[in-house]
Structure formats: structure tokens, C-alpha cells
LUMRO-482616 format. One record per residue: x, y, z of N, C-alpha, C in turn; residue in one letter. Coordinates in nm, 2 decimals. Layout:
N
NODE    n_xx    n_yy    n_zz   ca_xx   ca_yy   ca_zz    c_xx    c_yy    c_zz  rest
NODE       X       Y       Z       X       Y       Z       X       Y       Z     a
...
# end
This chain:
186
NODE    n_xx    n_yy    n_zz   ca_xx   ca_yy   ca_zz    c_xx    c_yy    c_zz  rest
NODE   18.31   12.79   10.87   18.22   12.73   10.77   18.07   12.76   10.80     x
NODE   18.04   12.87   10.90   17.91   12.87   10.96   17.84   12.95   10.86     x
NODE   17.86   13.04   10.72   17.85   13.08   10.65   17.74   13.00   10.56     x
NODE   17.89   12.95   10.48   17.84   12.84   10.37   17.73   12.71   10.47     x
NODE   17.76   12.64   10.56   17.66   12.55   10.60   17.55   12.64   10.68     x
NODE   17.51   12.73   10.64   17.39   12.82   10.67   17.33   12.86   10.50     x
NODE   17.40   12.85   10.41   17.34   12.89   10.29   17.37   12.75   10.20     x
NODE   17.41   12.66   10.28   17.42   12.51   10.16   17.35   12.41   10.28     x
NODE   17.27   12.37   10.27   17.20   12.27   10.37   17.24   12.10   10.35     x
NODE   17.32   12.04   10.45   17.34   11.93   10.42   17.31   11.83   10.44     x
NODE   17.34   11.73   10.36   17.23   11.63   10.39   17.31   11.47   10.43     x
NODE   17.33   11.49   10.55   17.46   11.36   10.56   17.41   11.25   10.49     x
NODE   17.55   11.18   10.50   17.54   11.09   10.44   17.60   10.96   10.51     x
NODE   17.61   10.86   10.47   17.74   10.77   10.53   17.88   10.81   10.58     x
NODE   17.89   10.75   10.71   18.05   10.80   10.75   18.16   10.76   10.63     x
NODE   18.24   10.87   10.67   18.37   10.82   10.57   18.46   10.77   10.66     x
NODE   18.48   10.62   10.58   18.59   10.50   10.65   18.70   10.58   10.70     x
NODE   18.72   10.56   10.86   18.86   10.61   10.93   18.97   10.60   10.84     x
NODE   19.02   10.48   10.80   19.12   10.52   10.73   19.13   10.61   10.59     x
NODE   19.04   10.62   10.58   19.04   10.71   10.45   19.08   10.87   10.50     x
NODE   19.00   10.88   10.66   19.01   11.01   10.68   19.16   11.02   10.69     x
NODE   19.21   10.92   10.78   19.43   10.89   10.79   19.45   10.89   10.69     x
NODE   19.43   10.84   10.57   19.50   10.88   10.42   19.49   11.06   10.37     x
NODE   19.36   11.10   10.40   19.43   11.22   10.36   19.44   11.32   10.46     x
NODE   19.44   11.28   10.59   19.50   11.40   10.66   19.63   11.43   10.65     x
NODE   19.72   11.40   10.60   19.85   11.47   10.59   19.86   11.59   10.41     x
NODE   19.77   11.57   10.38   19.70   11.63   10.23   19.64   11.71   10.23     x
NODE   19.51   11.70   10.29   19.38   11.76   10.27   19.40   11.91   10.41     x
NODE   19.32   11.98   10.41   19.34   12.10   10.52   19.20   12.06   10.63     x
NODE   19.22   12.07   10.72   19.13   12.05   10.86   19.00   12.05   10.80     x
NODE   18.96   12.18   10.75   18.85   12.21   10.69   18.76   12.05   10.60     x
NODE   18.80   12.04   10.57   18.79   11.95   10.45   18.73   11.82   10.54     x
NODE   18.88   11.78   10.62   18.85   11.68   10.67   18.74   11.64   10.76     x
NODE   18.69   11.78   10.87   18.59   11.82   10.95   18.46   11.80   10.86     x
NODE   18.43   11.83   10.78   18.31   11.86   10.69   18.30   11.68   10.65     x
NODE   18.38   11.63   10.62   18.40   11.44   10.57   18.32   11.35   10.72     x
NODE   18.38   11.45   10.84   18.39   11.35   11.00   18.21   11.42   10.96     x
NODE   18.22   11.50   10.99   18.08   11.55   11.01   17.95   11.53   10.94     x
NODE   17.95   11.52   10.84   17.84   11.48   10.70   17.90   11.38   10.62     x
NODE   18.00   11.32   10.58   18.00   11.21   10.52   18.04   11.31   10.37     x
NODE   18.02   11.21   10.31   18.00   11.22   10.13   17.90   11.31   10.07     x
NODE   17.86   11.39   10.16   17.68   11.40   10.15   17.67   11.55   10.02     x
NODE   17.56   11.55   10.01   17.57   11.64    9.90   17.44   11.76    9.96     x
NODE   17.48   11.89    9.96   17.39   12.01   10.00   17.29   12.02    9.89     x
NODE   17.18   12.12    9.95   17.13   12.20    9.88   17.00   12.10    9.78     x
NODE   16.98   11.97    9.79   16.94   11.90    9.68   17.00   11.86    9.59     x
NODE   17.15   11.84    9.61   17.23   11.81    9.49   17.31   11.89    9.40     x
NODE   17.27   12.00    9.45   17.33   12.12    9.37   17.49   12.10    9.40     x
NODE   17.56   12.05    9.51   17.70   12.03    9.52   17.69   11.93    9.62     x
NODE   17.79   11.84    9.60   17.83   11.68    9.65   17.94   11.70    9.69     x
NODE   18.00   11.67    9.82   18.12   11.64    9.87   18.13   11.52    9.82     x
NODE   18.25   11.48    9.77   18.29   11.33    9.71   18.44   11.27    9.73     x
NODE   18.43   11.14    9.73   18.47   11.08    9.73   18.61   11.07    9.67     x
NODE   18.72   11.12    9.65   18.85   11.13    9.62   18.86   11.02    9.47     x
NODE   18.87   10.89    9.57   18.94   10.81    9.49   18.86   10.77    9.39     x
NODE   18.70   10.78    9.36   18.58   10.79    9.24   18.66   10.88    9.13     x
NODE   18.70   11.00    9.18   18.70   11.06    9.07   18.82   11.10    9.01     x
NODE   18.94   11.09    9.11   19.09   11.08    9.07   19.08   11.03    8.91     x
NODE   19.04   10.94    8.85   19.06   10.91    8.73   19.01   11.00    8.63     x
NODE   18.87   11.04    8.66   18.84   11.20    8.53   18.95   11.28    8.58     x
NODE   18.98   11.32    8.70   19.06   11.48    8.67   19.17   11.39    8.66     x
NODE   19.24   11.33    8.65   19.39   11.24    8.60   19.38   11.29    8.44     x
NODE   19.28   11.20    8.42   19.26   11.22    8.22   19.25   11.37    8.21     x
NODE   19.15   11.40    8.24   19.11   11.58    8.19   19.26   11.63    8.25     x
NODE   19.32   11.62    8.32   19.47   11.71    8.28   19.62   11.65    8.24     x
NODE   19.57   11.54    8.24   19.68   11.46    8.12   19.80   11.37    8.18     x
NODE   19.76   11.37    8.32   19.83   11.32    8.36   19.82   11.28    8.55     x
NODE   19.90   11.21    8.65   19.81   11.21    8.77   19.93   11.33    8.82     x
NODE   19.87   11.42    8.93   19.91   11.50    8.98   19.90   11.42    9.15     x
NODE   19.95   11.41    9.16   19.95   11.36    9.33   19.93   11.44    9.42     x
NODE   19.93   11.57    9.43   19.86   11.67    9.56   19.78   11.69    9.51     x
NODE   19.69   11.72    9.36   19.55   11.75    9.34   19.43   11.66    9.39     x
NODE   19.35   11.65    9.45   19.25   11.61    9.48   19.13   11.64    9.48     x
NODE   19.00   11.55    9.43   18.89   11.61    9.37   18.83   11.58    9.52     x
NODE   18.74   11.70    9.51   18.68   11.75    9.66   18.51   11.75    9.64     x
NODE   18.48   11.81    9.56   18.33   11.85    9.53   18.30   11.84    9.37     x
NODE   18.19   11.77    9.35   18.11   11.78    9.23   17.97   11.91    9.20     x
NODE   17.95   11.97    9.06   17.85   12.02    9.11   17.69   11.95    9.03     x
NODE   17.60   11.96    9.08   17.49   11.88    8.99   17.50   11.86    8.86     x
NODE   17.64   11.92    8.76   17.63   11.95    8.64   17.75   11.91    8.57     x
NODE   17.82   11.81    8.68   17.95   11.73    8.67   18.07   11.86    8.68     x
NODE   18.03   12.00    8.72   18.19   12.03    8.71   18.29   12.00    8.83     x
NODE   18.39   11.97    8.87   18.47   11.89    8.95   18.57   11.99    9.02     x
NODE   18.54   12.05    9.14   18.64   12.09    9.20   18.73   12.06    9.29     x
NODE   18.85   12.07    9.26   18.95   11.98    9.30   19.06   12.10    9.39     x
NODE   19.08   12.04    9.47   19.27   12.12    9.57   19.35   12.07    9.50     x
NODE   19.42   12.20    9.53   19.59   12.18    9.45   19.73   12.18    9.58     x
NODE   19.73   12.11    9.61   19.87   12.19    9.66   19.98   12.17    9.59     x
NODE   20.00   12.38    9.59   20.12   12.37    9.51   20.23   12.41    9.58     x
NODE   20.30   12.42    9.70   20.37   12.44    9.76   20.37   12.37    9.89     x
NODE   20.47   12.43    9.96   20.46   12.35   10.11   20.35   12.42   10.19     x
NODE   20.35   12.57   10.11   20.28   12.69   10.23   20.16   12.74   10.12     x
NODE   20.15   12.68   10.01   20.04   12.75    9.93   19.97   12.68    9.89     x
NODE   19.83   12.65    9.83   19.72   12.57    9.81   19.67   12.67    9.72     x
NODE   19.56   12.56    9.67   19.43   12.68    9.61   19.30   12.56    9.57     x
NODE   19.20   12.60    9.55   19.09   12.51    9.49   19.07   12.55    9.37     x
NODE   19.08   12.42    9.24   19.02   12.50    9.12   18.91   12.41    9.07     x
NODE   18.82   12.46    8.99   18.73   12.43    8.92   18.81   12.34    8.76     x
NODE   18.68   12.22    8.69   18.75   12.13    8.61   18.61   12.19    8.55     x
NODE   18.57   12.22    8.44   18.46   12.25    8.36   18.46   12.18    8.21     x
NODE   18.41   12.04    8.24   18.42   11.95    8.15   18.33   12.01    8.05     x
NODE   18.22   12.10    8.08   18.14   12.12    7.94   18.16   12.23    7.82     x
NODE   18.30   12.31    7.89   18.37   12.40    7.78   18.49   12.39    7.81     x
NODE   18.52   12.28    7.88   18.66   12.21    7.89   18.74   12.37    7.97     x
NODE   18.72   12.35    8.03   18.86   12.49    8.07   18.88   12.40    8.27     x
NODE   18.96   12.53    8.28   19.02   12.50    8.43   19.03   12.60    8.49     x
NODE   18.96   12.69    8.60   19.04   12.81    8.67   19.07   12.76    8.85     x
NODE   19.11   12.87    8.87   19.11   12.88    9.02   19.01   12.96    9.07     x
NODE   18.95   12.91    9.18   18.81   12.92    9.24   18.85   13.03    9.33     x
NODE   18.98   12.99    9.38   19.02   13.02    9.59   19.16   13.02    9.60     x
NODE   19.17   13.10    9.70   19.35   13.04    9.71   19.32   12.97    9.82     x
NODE   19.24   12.90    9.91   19.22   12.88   10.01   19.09   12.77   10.04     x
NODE   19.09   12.67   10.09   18.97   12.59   10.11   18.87   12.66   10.16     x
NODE   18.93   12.75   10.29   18.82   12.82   10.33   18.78   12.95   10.30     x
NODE   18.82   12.97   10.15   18.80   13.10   10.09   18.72   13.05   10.00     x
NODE   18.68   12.93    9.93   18.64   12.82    9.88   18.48   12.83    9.91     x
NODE   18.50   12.78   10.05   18.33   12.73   10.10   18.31   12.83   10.16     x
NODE   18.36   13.00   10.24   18.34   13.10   10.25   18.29   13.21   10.20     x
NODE   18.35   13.17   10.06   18.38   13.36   10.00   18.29   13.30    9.80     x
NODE   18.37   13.22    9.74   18.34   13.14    9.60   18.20   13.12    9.65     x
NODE   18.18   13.01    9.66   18.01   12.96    9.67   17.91   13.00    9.76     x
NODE   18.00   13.06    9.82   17.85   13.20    9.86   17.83   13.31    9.78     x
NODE   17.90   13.34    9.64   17.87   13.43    9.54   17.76   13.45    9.46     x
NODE   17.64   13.50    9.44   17.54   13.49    9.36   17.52   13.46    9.23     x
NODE   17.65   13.51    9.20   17.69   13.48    9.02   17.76   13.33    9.01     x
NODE   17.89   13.25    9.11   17.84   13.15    9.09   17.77   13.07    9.14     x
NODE   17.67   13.11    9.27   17.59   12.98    9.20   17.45   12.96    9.11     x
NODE   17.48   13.09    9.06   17.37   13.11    8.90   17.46   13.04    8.82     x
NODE   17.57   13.09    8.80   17.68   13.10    8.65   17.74   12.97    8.65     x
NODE   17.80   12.93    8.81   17.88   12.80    8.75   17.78   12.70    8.84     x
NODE   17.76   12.68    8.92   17.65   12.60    8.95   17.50   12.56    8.86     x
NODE   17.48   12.68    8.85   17.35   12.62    8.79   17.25   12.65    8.83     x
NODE   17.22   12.72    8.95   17.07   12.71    9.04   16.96   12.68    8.98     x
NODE   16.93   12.77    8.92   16.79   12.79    8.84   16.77   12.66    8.77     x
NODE   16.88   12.62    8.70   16.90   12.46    8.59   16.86   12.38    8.67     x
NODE   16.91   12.35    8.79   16.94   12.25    8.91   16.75   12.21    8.92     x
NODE   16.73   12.32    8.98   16.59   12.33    9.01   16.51   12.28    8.90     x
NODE   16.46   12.31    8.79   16.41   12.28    8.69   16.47   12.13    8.68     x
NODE   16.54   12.10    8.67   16.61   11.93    8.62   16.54   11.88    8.75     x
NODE   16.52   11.89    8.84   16.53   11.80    8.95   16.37   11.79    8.98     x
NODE   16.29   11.87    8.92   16.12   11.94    8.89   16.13   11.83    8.80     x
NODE   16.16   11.84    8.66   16.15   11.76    8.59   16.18   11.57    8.57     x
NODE   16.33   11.55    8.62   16.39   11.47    8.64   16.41   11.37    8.71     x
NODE   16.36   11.45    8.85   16.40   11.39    8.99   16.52   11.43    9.04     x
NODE   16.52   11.38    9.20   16.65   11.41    9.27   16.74   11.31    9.21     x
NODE   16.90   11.35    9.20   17.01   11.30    9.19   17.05   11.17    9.28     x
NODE   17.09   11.07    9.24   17.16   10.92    9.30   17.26   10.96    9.34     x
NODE   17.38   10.95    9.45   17.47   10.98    9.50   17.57   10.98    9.38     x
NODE   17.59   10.87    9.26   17.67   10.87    9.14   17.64   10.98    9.04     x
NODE   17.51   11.03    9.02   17.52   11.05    8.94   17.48   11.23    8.93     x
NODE   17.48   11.27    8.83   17.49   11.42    8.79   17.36   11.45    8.65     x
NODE   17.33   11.57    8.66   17.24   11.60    8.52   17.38   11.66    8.39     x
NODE   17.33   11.59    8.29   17.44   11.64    8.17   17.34   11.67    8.08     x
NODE   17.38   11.70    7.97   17.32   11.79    7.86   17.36   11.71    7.70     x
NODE   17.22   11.72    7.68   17.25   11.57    7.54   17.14   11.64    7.44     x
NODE   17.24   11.66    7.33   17.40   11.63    7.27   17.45   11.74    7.41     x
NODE   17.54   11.69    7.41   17.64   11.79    7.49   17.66   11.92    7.46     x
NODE   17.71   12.00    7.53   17.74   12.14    7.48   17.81   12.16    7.34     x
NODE   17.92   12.08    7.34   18.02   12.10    7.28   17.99   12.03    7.13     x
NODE   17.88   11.98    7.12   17.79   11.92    6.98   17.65   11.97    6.94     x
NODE   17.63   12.06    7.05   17.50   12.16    6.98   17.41   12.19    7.12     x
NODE   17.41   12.12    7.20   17.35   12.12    7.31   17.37   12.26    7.36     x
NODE   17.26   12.27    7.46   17.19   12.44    7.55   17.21   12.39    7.67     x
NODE   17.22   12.52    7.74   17.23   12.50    7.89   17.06   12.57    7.88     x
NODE   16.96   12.44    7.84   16.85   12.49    7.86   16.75   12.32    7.90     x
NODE   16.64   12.33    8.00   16.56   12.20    8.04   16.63   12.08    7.93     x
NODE   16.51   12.11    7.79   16.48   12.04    7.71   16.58   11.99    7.67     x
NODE   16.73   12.03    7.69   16.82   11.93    7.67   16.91   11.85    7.79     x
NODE   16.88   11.83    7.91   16.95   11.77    8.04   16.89   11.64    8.04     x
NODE   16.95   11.58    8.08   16.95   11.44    8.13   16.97   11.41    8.26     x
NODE   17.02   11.28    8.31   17.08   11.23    8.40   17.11   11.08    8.42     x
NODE   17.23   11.13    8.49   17.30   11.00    8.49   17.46   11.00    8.56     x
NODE   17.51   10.83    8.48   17.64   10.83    8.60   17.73   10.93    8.63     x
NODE   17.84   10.98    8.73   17.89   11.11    8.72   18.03   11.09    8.64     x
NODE   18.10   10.98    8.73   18.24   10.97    8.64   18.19   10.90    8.48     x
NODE   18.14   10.83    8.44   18.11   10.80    8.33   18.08   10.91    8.22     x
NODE   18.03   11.00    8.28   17.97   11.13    8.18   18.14   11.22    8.13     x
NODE   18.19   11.20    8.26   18.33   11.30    8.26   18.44   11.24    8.14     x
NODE   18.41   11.07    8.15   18.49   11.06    8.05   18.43   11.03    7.93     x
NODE   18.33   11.01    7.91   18.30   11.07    7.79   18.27   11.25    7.76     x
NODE   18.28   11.32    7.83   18.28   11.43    7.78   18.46   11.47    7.66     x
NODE   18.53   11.42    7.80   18.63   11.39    7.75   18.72   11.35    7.62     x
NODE   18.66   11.22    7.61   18.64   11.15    7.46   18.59   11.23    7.36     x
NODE   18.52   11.36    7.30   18.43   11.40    7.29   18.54   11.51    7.18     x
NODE   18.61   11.55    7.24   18.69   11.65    7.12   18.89   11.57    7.12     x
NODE   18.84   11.44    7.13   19.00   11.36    7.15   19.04   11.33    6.97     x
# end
């Protein structure tokens, strides 16, 4: 991880309750858990990406894919609510994928957590393209820094006319936004 915590600067936060870390160590990959023991919840960079809290947001990615998946788990938010979550889908295979509430789609990021915070978000394109950099900055110029809940969204939303440009971001709660984004073409 000496990579990415060289190019995402973190900003701890509160310890994560022991037993939380024993709930998902039989789940989650070392990686994961090490990054929880060591920084908390905390979110890099200015907010640009949030390590979070599982059980916060189990309920948007439950709804956004229609159902609960019990080995998925949401891992990271990015300033702009999109939700990346672990999959395991086998005994021996995993992957991280991305939840993109604002054109609604789903890919895979990684086949690997640590191809994840390695190889994915150390890419230039996404953290222009799916992060946001440039946006991030400007919102946060404009806006202010981010509340641990909450995220910048875009009003009217994308999907009702809205730009992935200043003059239309906001801010606010983070799971609240997801499910209403949600609601939104139901």
C-alpha cells in the first residue's frame, strides 16, 4: 500500500470498534483490515475518497442491486457518492467494483483489493474520470470541506439535466443522496 498511501494522504480518523474489526475479518482481505486498524474511517486526499463504514451503507448498495448480497461489502466512497464495494465471489476469487449512482451502472475496478489501492486509483484517468479531481477541488474552493456523512451531489441531478460542472454541486448527506438518487428513475 506504500504506493497509494504516498499519492492519497490520510487523514485518520476515529478507531474502528474491535469488534467490528472481528466481524469482518473472516470477509474482508488483510489489506483492508490493516488500513481500518491504522486510520480509522478516515478519508484521503481532502475527501476526495473515504474509507467507510460497512454497515452505513450496506443499505444503498442492498437497494442499488436489488437485493442483500452477503459477501459484498461497501469499502470506500468517493467525494461524489460513487460506492466501491468487494465482492467475493468464490472461495479463491474476489474483485472490487464500483456502484455509479449518477449514470447508474456497476463495473469492476480490480480483481484484487490490492490491485484496487495499487494499480485503479493510482490511474490518472480515474482519478480525473471517476473521482473527480478537478470537481473535488473546485467544490471544496467553493463549498467547503466535506462532514464525515456527507458527499457533493449535483442538483437537479445528472439524470434530470444536471452537469458534472461547479454551478451545479451541492452538498450533503451521503447515504441519503444514494437513495434518492435511486428513487429517481424507480
Amino acid at each position: 500500500m506504500e504506493d497509494f498511501l504516498a499519492a492519497y494522504h490520510p487523514e485518520p480518523a476515529a478507531a474502528v470498534d474491535p469488534t467490528q474489526l472481528a466481524h469482518y475479518q473472516p470477509i474482508l482481505p488483510a489489506e483492508v483490515l490493516a488500513l481500518w486498524q491504522e486510520y480509522g474511517f478516515c478519508q484521503f486526499n481532502g475527501g476526495l475518497l473515504r474509507l467507510v463504514d460497512p454497515a452505513l451503507y450496506r443499505p444503498a448498495l442492498t437497494q442499488w442491486l436489488g437485493g442483500e448480497r452477503p459477501h459484498y461489502v461497501p469499502l470506500a466512497l468517493s467525494a461524489f457518492g460513487d460506492l466501491f464495494y468487494y465482492r467475493q465471489l468464490t472461495e479463491t476469487d474476489a474483485d472490487v467494483c464500483l456502484l455509479d449512482p449518477h449514470y447508474r451502472r456497476v463495473a469492476t475496478c480490480a480483481w484484487s483489493v490490492g490491485g484496487f489501492f495499487e494499480d485503479y486509483l493510482l490511474e490518472e484517468d480515474v482519478r480525473e474520470d471517476v473521482l473527480r479531481e478537478s470537481l473535488v477541488a473546485e467544490a471544496r474552493e467553493a463549498l467547503g470541506p466535506l462532514a464525515p456523512s456527507e458527499i457533493y451531489y449535483f442538483t437537479p441531478a445528472l439524470a434530470l439535466g444536471g452537469a458534472e460542472e461547479l454551478a451545479y454541486v451541492a452538498k450533503g448527506d451521503a447515504p441519503t443522496h444514494l437513495h434518492l438518487l435511486f428513487a429517481l428513475n424507480q
